[in-house]
C-alpha positions as CSV (number, residue, x, y, z in Angstrom):
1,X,42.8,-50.2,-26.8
2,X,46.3,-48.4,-27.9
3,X,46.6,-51.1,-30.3
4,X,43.1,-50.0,-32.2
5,X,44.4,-46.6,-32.1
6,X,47.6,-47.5,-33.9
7,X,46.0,-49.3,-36.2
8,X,43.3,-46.3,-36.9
9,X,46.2,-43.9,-36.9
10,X,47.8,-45.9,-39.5
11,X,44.4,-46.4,-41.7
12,X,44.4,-42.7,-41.8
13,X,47.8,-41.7,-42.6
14,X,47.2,-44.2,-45.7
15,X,44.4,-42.7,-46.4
16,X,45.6,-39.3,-46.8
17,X,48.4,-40.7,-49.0
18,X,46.5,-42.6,-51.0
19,X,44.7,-40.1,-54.1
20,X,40.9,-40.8,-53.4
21,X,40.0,-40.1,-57.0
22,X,37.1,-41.4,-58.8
23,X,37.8,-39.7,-62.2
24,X,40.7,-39.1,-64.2
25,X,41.7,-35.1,-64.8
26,X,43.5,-33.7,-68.2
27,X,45.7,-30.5,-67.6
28,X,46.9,-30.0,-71.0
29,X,48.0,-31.3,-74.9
30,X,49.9,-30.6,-78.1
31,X,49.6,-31.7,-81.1
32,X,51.7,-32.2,-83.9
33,X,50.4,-32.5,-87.8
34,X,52.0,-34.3,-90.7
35,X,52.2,-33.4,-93.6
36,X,50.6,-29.8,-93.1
37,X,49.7,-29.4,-96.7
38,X,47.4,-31.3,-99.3
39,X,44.5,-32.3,-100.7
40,X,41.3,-34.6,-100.1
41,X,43.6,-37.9,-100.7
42,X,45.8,-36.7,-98.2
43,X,46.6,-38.6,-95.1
44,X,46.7,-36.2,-92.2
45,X,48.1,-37.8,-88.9
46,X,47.4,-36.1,-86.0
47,X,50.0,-37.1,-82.8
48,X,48.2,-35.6,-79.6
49,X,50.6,-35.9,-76.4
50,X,50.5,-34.1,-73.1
51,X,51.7,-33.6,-69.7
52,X,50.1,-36.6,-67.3
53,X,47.1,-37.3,-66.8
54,X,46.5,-37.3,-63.1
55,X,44.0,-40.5,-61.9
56,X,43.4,-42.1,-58.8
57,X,43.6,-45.6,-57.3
58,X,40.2,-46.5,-58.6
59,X,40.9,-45.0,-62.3
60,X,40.1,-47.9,-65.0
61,X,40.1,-47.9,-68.7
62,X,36.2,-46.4,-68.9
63,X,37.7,-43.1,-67.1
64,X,40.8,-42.4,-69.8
65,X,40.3,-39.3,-71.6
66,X,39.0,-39.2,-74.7
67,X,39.6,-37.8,-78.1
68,X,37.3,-34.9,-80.6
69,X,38.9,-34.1,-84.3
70,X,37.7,-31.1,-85.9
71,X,38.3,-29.8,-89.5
72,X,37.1,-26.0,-89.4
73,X,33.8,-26.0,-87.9
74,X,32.9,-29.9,-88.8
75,X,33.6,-32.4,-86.0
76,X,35.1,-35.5,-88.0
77,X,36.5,-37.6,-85.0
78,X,34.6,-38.3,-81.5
79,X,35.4,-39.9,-78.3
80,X,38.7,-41.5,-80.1
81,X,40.1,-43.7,-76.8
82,X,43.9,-43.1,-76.0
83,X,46.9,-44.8,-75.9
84,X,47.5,-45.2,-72.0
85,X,51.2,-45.6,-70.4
86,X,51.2,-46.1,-66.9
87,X,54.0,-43.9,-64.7
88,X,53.9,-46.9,-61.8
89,X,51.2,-49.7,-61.1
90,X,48.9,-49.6,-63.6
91,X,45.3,-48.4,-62.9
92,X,46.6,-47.8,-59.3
93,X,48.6,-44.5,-60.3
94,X,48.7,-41.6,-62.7
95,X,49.5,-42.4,-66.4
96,X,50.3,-40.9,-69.6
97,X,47.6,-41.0,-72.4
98,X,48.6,-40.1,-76.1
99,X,46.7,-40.9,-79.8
100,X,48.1,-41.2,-83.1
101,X,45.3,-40.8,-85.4
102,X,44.9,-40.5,-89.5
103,X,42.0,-38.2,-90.9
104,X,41.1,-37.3,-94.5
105,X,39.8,-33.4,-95.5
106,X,36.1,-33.8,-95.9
107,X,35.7,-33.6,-99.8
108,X,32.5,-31.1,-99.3
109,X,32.4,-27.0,-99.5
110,X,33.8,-25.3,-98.1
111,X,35.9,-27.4,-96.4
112,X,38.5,-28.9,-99.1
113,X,38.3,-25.4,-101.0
114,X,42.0,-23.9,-101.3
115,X,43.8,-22.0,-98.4
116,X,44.9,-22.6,-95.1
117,X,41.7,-24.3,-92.2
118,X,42.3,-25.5,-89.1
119,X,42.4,-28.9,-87.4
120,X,41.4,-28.7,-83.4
121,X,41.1,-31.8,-81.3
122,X,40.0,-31.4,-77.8
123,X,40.4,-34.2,-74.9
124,X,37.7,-34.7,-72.0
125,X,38.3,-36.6,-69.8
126,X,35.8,-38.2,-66.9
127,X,35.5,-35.1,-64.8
128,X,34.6,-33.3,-67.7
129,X,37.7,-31.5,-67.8
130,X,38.7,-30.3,-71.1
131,X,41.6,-28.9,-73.1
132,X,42.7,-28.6,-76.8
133,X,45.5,-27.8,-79.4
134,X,45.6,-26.2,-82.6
135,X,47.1,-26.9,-85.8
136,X,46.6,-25.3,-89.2
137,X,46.4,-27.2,-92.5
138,X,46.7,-25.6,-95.9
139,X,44.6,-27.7,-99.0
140,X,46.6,-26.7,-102.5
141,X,45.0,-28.8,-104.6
142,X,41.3,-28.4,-104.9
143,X,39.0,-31.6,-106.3
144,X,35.2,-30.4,-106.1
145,X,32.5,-32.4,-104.3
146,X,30.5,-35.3,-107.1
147,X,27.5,-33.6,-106.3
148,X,29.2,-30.0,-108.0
149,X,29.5,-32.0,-111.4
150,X,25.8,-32.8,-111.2
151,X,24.8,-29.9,-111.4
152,X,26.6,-28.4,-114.4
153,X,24.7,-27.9,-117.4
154,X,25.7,-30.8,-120.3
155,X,26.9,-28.1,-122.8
156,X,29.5,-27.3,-119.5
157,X,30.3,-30.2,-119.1
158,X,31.4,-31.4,-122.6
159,X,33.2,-28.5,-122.9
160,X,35.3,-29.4,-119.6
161,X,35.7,-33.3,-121.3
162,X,36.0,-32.3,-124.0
163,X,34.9,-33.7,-127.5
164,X,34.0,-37.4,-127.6
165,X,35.6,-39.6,-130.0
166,X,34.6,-41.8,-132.6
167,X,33.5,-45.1,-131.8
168,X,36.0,-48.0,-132.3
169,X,34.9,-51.2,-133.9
170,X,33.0,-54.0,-132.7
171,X,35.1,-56.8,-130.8
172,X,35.1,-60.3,-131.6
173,X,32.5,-61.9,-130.0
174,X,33.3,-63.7,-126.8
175,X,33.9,-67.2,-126.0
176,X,31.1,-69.6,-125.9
177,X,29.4,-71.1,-122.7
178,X,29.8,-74.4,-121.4
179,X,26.4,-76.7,-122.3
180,X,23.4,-76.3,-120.3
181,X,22.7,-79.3,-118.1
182,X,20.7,-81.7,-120.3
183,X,16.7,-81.5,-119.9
184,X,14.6,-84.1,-118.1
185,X,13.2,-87.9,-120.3
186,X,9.6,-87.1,-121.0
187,X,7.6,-89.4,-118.9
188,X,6.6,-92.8,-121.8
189,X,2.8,-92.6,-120.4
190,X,2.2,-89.1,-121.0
191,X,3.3,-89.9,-124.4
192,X,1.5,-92.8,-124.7
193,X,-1.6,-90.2,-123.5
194,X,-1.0,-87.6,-125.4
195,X,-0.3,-89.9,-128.9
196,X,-3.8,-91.4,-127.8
197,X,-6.2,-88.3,-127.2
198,X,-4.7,-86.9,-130.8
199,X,-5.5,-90.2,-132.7
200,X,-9.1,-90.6,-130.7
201,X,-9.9,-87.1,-132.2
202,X,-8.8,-87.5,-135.5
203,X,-10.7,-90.8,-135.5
204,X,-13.9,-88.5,-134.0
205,X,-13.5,-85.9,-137.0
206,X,-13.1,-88.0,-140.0
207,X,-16.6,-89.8,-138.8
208,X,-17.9,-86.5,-138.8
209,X,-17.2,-85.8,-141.8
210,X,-18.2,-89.2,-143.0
211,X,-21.2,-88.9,-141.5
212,X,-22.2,-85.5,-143.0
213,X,-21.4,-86.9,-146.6
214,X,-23.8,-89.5,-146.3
């Protein structure tokens, strides 16, 4: 009997040193943007890092935070999975979780119009815990959208091309194509066929007219 109790005993003081979690929890990030001015062909990385992410002895890869990007007010980046670094044994501890992502300004009003907007990513993580950083990126160079040019009028439009030029001459012609494959031997008694139906009819008409003479 004392030896079930030690044993329970000791069953319970792991237990209340073991964390009993079944989700992971996110406390806070930062972020850091490069470069932090641009245009639509710029690469924007985004490196996200925080203080650790606390898990349990049961946390796996399915219960890692996860990443949202957005660009002003248009989400452009969802549930982007983390880089994890364990502090200790793997899925049996707390870790770190970080992402190093690249995003591109959406080329669409207003969003890649000139003057500073804001990048925000926010991290959830399996509890439904959530927290998020703010960075501020300012677009100098302004390209508008293809459908923008659509809808110019033509007389707009060939004053922003400006005038066309004249027409240059006529190339020499191009190379000529290798020979076609050659075509199939007509079959000698469809000839045969043919040559006789035409000579039976001729042979048909001139008694005809014979005929009609007499």
């Amino acid at each position: 009997m004392r030896t079930i109790l030690q044993i329970g005993f000791l069953a319970i003081l792991m237990m209340s040193q073991v964390p009993m979690a079944f989700s992971s929890t996110i406390t806070s990030i930062t972020m850091e943007v490069y470069p932090t001015s641009g245009d639509i062909t710029t690469e924007i990385t985004l490196q996200v890092r925080g203080v650790p992410y606390t898990g349990g002895f049961l946390t796996v890869a399915k219960d890692y935070p996860v990443l949202y990007v957005y660009y002003d007010d248009k989400i452009i980046e969802s549930r982007v999975k983390p880089i994890t670094k364990s502090r200790g044994y793997g899925d049996f501890s707390d870790y770190e979780a970080s992402w190093d992502i690249i995003v591109h300004i959406p080329n669409e009003h207003p969003y890649s119009e000139l003057g500073p907007h804001t990048i925000r990513v926010v991290a959830e993580a399996s509890d439904s815990t959530k927290t998020s950083a703010t960075k501020t990126f300012q677009v100098v160079n302004y390209f508008p959208p293809p459908e923008w040019w659509s809808d110019l009028p033509p007389e707009l439009l060939d004053h922003i091309t400006g005038p066309r030029g004249q027409t240059g001459e006529t190339g020499p012609a191009g190379l000529k194509g290798d020979p076609g494959a050659p075509g199939e031997a007509y079959p000698k008694e469809a000839l045969y066929y043919s040559v006789g139906a035409s000579t039976l009819a001729l042979l048909i008409s001139l008694y005809s007219v014979m005929k009609r003479r007499r």
